[in-house]
N, C-alpha and C positions, 0 to 999 in steps of 0.2 A: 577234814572232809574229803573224801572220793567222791572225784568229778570228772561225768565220762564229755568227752568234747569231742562231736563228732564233723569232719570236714575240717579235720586240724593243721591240715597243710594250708588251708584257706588264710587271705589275710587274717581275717575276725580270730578263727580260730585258732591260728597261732599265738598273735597278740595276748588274747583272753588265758593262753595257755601260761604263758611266759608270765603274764600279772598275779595269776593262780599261784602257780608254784613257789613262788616269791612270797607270798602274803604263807607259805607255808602247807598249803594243800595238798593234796595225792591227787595228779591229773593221770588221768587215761588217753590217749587220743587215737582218734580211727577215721582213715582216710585211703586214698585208695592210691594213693602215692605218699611217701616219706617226703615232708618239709625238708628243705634244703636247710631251715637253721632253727633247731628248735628244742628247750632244754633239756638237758640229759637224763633229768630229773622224771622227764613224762615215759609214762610207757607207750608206746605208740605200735598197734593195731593196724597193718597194714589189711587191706579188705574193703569190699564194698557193702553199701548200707543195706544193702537187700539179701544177703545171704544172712539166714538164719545163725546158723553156726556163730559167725563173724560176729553176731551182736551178742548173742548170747553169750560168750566171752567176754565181752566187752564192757557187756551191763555186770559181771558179776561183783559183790560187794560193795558196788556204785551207790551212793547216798541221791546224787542231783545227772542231770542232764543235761548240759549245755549243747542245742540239737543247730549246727549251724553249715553245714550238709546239704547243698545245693547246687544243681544244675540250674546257670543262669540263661542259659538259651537251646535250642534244639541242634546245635553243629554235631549232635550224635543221632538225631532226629527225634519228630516228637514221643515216638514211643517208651523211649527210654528216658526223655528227660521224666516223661510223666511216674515211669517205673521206678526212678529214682528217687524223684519229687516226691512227691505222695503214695507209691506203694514201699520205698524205704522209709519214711517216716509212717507208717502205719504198722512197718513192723519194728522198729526201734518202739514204738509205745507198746506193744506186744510184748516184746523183751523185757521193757524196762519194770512192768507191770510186775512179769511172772519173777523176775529177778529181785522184787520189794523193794525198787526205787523210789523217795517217796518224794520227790521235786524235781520239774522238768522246766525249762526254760526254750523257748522257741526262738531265734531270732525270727520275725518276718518283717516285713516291706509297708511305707506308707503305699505303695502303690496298690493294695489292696483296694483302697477308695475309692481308684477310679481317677482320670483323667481332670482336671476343673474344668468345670463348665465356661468360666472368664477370669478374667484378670481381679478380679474385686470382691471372688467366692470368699467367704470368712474361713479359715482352718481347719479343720473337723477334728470331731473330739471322738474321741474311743467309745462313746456311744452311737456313732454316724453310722455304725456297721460296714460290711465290706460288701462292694460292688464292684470290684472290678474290670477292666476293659476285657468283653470277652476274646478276645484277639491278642490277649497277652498270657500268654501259657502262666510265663512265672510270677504272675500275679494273682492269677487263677488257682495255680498252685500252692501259693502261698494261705490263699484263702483257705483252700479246701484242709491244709495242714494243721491249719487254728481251728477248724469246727474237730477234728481230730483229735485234736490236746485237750479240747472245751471238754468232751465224751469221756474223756481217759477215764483211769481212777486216780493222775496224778495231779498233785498241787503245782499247775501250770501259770507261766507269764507267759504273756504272748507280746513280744519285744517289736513294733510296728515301728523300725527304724528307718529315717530319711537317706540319699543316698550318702553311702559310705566313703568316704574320703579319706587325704594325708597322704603322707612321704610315699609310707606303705604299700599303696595302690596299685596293685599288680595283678589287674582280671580285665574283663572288660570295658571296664570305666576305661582303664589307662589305655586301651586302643584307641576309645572316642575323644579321650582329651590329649593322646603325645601326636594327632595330626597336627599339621601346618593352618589345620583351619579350626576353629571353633564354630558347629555348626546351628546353629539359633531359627526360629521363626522369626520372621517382617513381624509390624504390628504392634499392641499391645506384649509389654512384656513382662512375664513368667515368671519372676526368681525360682531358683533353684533354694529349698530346706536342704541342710547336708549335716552332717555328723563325726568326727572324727575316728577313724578308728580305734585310737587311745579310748577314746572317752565311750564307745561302744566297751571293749574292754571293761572298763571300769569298773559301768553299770551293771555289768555279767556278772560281775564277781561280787557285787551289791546284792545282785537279786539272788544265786544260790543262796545266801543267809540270811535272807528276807524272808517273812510269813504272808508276804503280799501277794494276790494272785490277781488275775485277769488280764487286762489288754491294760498296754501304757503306750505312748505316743512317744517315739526318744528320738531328737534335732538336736542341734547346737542355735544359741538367740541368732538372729541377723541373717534371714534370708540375701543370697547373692543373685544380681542378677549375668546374666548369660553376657553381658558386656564385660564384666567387674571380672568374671573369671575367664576371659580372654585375654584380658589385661594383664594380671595377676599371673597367669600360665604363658603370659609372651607366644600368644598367638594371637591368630589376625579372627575377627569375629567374620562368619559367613552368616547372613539372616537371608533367609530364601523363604519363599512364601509355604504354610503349613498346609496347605491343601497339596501342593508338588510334591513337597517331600513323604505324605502320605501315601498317594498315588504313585509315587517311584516304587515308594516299600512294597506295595503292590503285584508288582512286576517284578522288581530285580531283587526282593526282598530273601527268599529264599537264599541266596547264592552269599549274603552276607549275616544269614542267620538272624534277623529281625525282623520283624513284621508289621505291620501298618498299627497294629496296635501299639506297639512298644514305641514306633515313633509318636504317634499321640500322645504317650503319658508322659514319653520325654521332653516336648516342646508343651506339656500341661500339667508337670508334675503336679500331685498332689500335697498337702501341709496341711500336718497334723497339728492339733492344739498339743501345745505344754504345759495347761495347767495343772493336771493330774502329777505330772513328771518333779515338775516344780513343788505343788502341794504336799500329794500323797506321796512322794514318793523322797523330795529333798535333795533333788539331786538338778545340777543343775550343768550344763557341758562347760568341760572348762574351756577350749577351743572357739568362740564365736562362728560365723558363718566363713565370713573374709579371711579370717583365721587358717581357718581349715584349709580355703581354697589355696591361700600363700603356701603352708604348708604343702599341699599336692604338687604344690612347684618341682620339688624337689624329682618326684615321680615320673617325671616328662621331662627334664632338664636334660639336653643331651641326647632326645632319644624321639624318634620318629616314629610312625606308622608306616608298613612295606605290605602288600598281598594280605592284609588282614592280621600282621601280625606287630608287634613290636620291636623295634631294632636300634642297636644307637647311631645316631645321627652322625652322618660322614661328620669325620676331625673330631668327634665331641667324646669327652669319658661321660659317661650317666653315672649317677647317683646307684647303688646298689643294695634292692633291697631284701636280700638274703643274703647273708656269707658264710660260708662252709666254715663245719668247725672242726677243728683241729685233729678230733680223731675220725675224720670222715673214709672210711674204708677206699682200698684201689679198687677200680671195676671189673678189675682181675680176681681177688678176693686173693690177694696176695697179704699173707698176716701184719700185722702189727705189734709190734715188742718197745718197751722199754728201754732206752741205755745205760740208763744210769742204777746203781744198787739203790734192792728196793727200801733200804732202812736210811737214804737221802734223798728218795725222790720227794719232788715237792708235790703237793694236794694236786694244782694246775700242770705239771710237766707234759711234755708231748710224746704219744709213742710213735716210732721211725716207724717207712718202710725200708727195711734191711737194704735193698737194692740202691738208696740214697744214701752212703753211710758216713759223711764227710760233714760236721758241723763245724763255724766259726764263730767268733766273736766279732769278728771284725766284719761293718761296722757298727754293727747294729748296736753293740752293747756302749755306743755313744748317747742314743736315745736311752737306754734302759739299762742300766750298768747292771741294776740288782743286788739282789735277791727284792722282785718287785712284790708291792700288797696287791691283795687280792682285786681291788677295783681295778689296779694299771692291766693286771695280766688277763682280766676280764673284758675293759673296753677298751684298752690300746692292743692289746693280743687279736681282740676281733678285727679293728681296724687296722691293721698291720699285715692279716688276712683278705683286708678289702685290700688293698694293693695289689698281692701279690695275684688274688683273683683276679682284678681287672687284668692284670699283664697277660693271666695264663689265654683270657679271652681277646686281646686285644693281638697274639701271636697265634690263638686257632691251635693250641695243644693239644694232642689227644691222649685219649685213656689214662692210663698211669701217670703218666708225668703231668696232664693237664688238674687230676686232681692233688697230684703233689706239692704242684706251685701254686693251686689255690688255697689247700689247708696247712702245708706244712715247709714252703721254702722259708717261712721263719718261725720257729719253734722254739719252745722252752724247757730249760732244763735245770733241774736246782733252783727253778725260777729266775731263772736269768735267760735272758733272749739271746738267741744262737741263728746266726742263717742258714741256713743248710747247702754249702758248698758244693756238693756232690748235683741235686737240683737245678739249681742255677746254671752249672753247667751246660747242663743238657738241655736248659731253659734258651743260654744265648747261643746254642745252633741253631735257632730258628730266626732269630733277630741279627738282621742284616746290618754288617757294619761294627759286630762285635767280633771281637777274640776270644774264645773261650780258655784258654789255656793264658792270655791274659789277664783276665774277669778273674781266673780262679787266682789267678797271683796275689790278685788284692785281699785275697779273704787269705792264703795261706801266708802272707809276704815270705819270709826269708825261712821257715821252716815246713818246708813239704815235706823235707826228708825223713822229721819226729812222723811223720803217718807212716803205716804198715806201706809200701809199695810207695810211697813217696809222693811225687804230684800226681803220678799214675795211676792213686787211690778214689783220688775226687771222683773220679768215671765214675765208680761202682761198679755194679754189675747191670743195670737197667738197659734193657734193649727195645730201643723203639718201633713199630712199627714200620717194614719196610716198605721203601719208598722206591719207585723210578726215578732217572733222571729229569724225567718232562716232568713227575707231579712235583719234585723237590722246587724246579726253577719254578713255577706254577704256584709254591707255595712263598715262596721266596717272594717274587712279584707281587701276589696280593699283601702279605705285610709290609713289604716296601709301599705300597701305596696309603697302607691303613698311615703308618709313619710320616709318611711325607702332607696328610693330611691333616693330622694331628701335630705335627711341628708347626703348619700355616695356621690352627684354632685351639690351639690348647690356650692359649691367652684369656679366651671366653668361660675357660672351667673354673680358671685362677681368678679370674673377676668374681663368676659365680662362688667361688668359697670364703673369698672377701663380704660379698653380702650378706652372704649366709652368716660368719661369726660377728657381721654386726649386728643381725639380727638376736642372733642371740645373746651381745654384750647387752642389747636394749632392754633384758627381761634384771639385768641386775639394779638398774635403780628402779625396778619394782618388788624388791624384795620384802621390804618393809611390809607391804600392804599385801601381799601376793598370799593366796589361800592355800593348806597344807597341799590340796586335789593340786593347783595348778604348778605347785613346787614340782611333785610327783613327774607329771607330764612334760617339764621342761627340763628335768633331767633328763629323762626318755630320748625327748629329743638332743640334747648335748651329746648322748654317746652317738648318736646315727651322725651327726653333723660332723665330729671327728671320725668315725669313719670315712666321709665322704670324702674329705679333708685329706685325708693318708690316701684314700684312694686316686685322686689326682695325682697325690703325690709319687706315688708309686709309678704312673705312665711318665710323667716329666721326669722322673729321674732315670727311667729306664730308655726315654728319646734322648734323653743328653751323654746318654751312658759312651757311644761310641767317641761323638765329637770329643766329651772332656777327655776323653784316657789321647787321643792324638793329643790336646791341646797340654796335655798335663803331660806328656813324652818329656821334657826336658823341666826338670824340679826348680830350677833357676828362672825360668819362664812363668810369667802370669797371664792373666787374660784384659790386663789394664780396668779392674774392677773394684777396685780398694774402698771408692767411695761409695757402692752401689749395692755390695754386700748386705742382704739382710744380717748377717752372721757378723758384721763389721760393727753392727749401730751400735752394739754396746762400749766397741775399743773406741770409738768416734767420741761417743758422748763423756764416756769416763776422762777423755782426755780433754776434750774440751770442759768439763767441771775440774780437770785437775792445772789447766793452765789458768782460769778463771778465779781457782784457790790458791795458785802461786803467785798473783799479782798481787794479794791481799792478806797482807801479812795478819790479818784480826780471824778473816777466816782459815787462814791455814795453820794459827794458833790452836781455835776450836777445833781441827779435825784431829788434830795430835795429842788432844785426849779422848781417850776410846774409853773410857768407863762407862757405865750404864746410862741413858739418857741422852744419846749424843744426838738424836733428829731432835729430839726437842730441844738441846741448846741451840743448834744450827739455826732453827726456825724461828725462834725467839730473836736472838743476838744476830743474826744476818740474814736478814728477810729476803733482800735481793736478790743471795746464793742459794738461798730456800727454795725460790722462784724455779729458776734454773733447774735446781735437782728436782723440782717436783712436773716440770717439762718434760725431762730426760726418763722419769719414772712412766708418765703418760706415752713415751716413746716406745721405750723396751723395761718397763717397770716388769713383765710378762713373764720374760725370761729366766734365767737363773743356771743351777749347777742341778744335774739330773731334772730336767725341767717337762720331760716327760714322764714319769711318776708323781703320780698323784701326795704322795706323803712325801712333799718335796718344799720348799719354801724356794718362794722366786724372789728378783729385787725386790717388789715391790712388799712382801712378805718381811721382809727382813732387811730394812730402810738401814737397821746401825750399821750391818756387815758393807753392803753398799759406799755410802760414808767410810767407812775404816779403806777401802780399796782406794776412793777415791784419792783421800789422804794420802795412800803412799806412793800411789803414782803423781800426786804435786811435787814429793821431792826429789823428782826427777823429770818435771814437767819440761823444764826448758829444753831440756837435753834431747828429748822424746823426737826421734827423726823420722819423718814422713815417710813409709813403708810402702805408699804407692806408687805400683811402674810405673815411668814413664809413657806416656802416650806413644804407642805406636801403632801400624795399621795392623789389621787384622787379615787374614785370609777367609776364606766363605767360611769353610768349615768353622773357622775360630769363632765367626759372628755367629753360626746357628749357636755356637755353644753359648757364648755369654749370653745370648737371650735368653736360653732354657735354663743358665745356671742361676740367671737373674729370677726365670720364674719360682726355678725348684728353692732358692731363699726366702722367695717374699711367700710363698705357698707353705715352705715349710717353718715360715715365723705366723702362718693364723694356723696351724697345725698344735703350734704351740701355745698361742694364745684360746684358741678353743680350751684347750686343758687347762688353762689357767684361769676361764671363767667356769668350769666347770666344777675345778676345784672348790671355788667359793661356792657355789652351787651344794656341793656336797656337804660347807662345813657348814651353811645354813641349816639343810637339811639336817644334821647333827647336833647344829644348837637347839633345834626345835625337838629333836626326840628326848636330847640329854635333858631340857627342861620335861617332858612328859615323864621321865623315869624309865625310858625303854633301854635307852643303853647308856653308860659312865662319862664318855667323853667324847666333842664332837668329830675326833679325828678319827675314833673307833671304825666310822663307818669304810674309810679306806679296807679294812678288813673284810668287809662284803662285798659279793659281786652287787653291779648297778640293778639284776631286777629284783633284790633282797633289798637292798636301802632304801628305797623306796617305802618300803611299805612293810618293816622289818615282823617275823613271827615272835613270840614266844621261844625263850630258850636261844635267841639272838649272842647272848652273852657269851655262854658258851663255845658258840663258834669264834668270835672275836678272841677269845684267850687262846683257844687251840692255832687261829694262825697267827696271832703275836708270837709263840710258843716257838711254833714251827719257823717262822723267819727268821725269829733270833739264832735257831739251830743251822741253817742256810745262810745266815751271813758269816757264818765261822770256816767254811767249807773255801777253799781255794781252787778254785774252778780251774779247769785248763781251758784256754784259750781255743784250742781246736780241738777235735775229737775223731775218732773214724771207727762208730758203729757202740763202741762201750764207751762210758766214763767215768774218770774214779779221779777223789779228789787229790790235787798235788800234793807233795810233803812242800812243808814251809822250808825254804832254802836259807842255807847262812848267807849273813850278810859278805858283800865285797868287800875285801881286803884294798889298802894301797898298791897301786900298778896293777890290780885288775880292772877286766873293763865288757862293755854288755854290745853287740852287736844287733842293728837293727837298719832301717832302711832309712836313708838320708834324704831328707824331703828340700833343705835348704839354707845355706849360711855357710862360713867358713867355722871356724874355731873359737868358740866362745868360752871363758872359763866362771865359774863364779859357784856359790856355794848352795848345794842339793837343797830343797823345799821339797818334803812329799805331799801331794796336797789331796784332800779328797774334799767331797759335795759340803762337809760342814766347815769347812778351816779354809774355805779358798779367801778369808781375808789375814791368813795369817803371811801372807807373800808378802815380804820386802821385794824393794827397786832392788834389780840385779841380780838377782836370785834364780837358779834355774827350779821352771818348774817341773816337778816328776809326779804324775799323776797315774792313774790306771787306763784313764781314756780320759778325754774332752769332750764337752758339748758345748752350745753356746754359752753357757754360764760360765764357762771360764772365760771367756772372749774378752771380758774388761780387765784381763790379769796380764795380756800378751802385748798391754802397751808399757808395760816397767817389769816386764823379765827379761832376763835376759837370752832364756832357752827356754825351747818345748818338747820335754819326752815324754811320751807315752808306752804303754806295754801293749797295746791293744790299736793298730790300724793303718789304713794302706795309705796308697796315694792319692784317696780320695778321699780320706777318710777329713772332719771337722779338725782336727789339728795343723793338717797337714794343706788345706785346703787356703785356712788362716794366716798360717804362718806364711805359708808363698806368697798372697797377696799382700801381705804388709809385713813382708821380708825379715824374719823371725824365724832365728836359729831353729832347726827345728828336725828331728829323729824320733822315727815311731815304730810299733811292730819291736818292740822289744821284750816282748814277753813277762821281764820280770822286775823291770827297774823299779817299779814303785814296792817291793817288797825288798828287793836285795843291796838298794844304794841307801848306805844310813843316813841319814835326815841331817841337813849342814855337812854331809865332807866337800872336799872340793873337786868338783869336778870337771871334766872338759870334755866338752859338747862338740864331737864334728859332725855339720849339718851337711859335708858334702861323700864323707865314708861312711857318714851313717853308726857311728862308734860311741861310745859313754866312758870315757875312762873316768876309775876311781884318782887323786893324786893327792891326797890326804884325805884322812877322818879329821872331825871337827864337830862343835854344836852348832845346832839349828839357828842358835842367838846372835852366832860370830855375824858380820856385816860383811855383804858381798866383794869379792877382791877385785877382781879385774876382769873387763871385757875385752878380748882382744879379737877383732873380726878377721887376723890375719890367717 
């Protein structure tokens, strides 16, 4: 079906847009501004509702109308809200008429009804008719809208929705509720009916394919009262007497664009019956009232009211609720190209702007090695964009470069995540306290020279905006300050994302019973939540960015944090189950047969040590190898592999030497760092754990379609983006083989590590020879020898004690492999990078930034690891099977 949606930049409208297109429709939208995030998929109509022309376009070929196009108050004065109000919607039914649209759907307003009369009025039902406060424009408006649609000749609902709430909420609600105060009547009290914007959604995309017409009443159960959601929103309730505040609006009403009306119905909202909604119609909100309200937390989190306007609250990151997508044009209208040949580009890849033309892997491809499925690159790619936007807004970017670092300082190519070096760049000359030539080192380590023009390539050619000396310092000082306010409250964000993925852990022991509608909508919410998530994440790693690179100047040096390591808890707990199995010679029998069924002998035959591992799983069960990708299996996914690591680090348990420095003092800077580095772990372990509830989340979602016969299997749905899985079309299958298809042709593809402007894939290189050797950056240790392990995301239990391991990258899934290796090489990352980070705190041989070791060192030779030149020599071939030789830390 063609479905034109008009006010699509709106929340409703977007939302409704986004649920449409997904369930497989042909959307139209028309708004008089471009939504900042909204699917590629719509065509979008930029225009106002009262130009002829405009609609009639708009309307052409259109089956339904979702008419949701509204000016909520007169700050453009009343003439125009009226001309847009109700003389665009009189010509939209014009259009839609001449155009043969045969179903219109209206959003309007319980406030239609009128103010209550008291506390004790019974509901009103869709036969009450509308009376509205003559003193409230958009109420009035809204009435006069529905005798409109009543007249048409189209098959009309008329949608008398409570107010609009959630995350979402980005108009003027959010002005009245991100003050300091929540402002309420004395007296007798009021609750608030509300609704969720999802669940508005929803029913939108119900009623287009409905044969149902007339008026309905649409609330979520459980009115809130005005205490409940001050509570809930962490604001202080203001209750002033409702005749003052009447009488103010009176007087100073104009100057804030409300009016003595609009405060009456607000301190008297009206509440519509749900019988009809409930009976005739079946549908019932999946979001309760309290629900909803909790949810709008999010919307105000972080973020104040200033001059009428919204802003985020000194020290606070807010929640963000649009984020730029990836192909979001410069304001320059400077082009966009491809890099890579287009017979390898992936479905998802990003196009550059030329002017940034330096990509890295380093480090990103720790989180997301790749070639990722389509859900990772769809909601970790968005969220990965909320970072990088909060940064661009949190440093005051402009033009060009501000929308580069919102859409595209980490992009995708071949489907694998790349930073954009060149970017960043130009990103930490604004950010006080960085090195740029620095910063870029980490992404280039040891080869700048492979770029065209060498490190002198990163620049590009991007030239920013000139500046004076007075506005540079001027600009300097005010991010110095944003920074310095943000390092004394960023704690409160990290608390707040803690809450937040327990709250959404809480919705999994309601799976069981939980309804297909409410599965839907807590997906919904998992992607925004990990967005949010990354988006803290993003400002705490970009405040620690300065301190840790001073702190991390000397690779021998730590920050005395071994035990405090989010990124630790796995080498912690593997060892403590592996000292625990070495005292117990029955359990560490059991571990040392690895055939199938090894949690259930453990569980059976040594309950005690069951205990234990199933503590440690509750800890970091989360976790895993590629643990940001969704088509990933974490411990707790994969309990035997688990068990097999645990196993082989008992047979070297005793041995296993305490890798934590020494206690010593710190200087300032060192303590701002380990605070932030503290927060940037525990922040970036519910970064991960969000994904890992969401995962379940997804394969629910999956087991439930694969029993309905929508699609084969429940992991298929990785394959979809999140607003497809939800709620899959027709012909689903077919996309699901096309990018199996396609991944499998992207994981054969050998990526280059860095890039500048093209990419083509490497040739596959012959292996090292005896007395050859790989050069890379030396992060810490002296000289360790012992025999090559390659290891990647599915074989990290095949690591014997002693063994060096050579992977492509590391993430925390490897982290339980670094207590019985003997070394750590990587191809891919700096001195900050997850390997490198690791191994310093719990003193662990350790060389990264070598580009190619995991391809070209053959699997078992022997080798020798110097963590302080940063070197890999080959010194024999050998099999993987031989037993590690000798550590010698000399």
């Amino acid at each position: 079906m063609r479905v034109l949606i008009t006010g699509v930049s709106g929340l409703v409208g977007r939302t409704t847009a986004a649920r449409l297109v997904g369930a497989g429709h042909d959307v139209v939208g028309l708004s008089r501004s471009a939504p900042l995030e909204l699917p590629s998929q719509v065509t979008h109509i930029r225009g106002d509702i009262s130009d002829d022309a405009v609609l009639a376009k708009a309307c052409e070929g259109v089956d339904a109308v979702i008419h949701c196009a509204f000016m909520l108050d007169a700050r453009e004065g009343l003439d125009a809200m009226e001309r847009t109000n109700v003389g665009g919607t009189r010509k939209l039914i014009a259009a839609a008429e001449k155009a043969g649209v045969r179903r219109a759907i209206f959003l309007s307003s319980v406030t239609v009804y009128g103010p209550r009369s008291s506390n004790d009025e019974p509901p009103r039902t869709e036969a009450s008719g509308a009376t509205p406060h003559p003193d409230q424009p958009y109420a009035v408006h809204k009435a006069e809208c529905e005798r409109l649609f009543e007249q048409s000749s189209l098959s009309s609902v008329l949608v008398r929705a409570a107010i609009i709430l959630g995350r979402g909420t980005d108009n003027r609600l959010q002005e009245n509720l991100a003050g300091a105060n929540h402002i309420g009547a004395s007296g007798p009290e009021y609750p608030w009916q509300v609704i969720h914007h999802d669940d508005v959604a929803a029913f939108l995309a119900l009623a287009i394919t409905s044969d149902q017409e007339g008026v309905v009443n649409l609330a979520a159960d459980e009115p809130v009262s005005q205490r409940r959601i001050a509570e809930m929103l962490d604001r202080k309730l203001l209750a002033l007497p409702r005749g003052a505040m009447i009488n103010a609006a009176k007087v100073a009403g104009g100057m804030l664009h409300i009016t003595a009306g609009e405060v009456a119905a607000a301190l008297r909202m009206p509440m519509g019956d749900l019988t009809e909604l409930h009976e005739k119609w079946g549908f019932t909100a999946v979001w309760n009232g309290p629900d909803t309200v909790l949810d709008t937390r999010l919307a105000v989190v972080g973020r104040t009211t200033s001059k009428g306007r919204v802003v985020a609250a000194r020290g606070r990151i807010p929640y963000l609720h649009q984020i730029a997508a990836a192909d979001t044009p410069a304001p320059d209208g400077a082009p966009l190209a491809y890099s890579g040949p287009e017979d390898l580009r992936g479905e998802f890849d990003t196009p550059i702007d030329r002017r940034f033309p330096v990509y890295s892997q380093t480090n990103l491809a720790e989180a997301l090695p790749g070639p990722s499925t389509a859900l990772t690159l769809d909601v970790q790619g968005r969220a990965l964009r909320g970072t990088t936007s909060a940064v661009a807004e949190l440093l005051g970017l402009p033009g060009a470069l501000g929308t580069e670092a919102s859409a595209r300082l980490q992009a995708v190519h071949a489907h694998r995540m790349y930073i954009n070096a060149s970017a960043t760049y130009h990103v930490s000359l604004a950010m006080p306290g960085t090195n740029p030539d620095e910063l870029a080192a980490q992404f280039t380590g040891t080869h700048a020279d492979e770029l065209p023009g060498g490190q002198s390539a990163i620049a590009g050619t991007y030239q920013g905006p000139a500046q004076t000396a007075a506005s540079k310092a001027k600009s300097a000082a005010a991010v110095g300050a944003r920074v310095v306010s943000l390092v004394r409250s960023s704690a409160l964000d990290v608390d707040e994302v803690r809450a937040q993925t327990a709250r959404l852990e809480g919705f999994l022991d309601e799976l069981d019973t939980m309804s297909d509608a409410q599965l839907r909508q807590v997906l919904l919410l998992a992607g925004d939540l990990l967005a949010y998530a990354w988006t803290v994440q993003g400002v705490v790693n970009l405040l620690g960015g300065a301190a840790l690179t001073v702190a991390s100047k000397n690779s021998e040096e730590n920050l005395d944090l071994g035990d405090d390591l989010e990124s630790g808890a796995t080498l912690r707990g593997v060892r403590e189950l592996a000292l625990a199995a070495a005292a117990d010679p029955d359990v560490l029998a059991l571990l040392t047969d690895r055939s199938p069924g090894l949690p259930e002998r453990v569980a059976e035959q040594a309950p005690a040590f069951w205990k234990k591992v199933s503590i440690a799983l509750d800890r970091f069960g989360h976790r895993g190898p590629a643990e940001s990708e969704f088509d990933a299996k974490s411990f707790s996914d994969d309990v035997h592999s688990f068990l097999v690591t645990v196993g082989r680090a008992a047979a070297s348990a005793e041995a296993a030497p305490d890798h934590s420095g020494a206690p010593r003092k710190l200087s300032v800077p060192q303590k701002i760092a380990a605070k932030l580095l503290r927060q940037r772990e525990q922040n970036r372990d519910r970064c991960v754990r969000l994904t890992w509830i969401m995962r379940r989340l997804v394969r629910e979602q999956g087991r439930r379609l694969t029993a309905q016969g929508r699609i084969d299997a429940p992991d298929d749905l990785f394959h979809l983006t999140l607003g497809v899985l939800i709620d899959p079309p027709e012909g689903v299958r077919e996309t699901i083989a096309r990018r199996k298809a396609e991944r499998e042709k992207l994981e054969q593809l050998h990526m280059p590590p860095i890039f500048a402007e093209k990419w083509q894939a490497a040739e596959v290189l012959k292996p090292l020879e005896a007395g050859e050797k790989l050069d890379g950056i030396g992060i810490c240790g002296g000289k360790i020898v012992g025999r090559a392990r390659i290891v990647e995301p599915h074989t990290i239990d095949d690591v014997e004690p002693g063994e060096v391991m050579i992977a492509h990258v590391t993430d925390i899934g490897y982290t339980a492999l670094f207590g019985h290796v003997a070394a750590v090489v990587t191809d891919i990352g700096g001195v900050m990078s997850h390997a490198a980070v690791v191994a310093r705190e719990f003193g662990v041989a350790c060389v990264v930034d070598t580009q190619v070791a995991a391809s070209r060192i053959p699997n078992g030779a022997l080798v020798e690891v110097d963590g302080s030149a940063g070197t890999i020599t080959v010194l024999e071939l050998g099999s993987a099977d031989q037993a590690a030789l000798v550590s010698n830390p000399g």
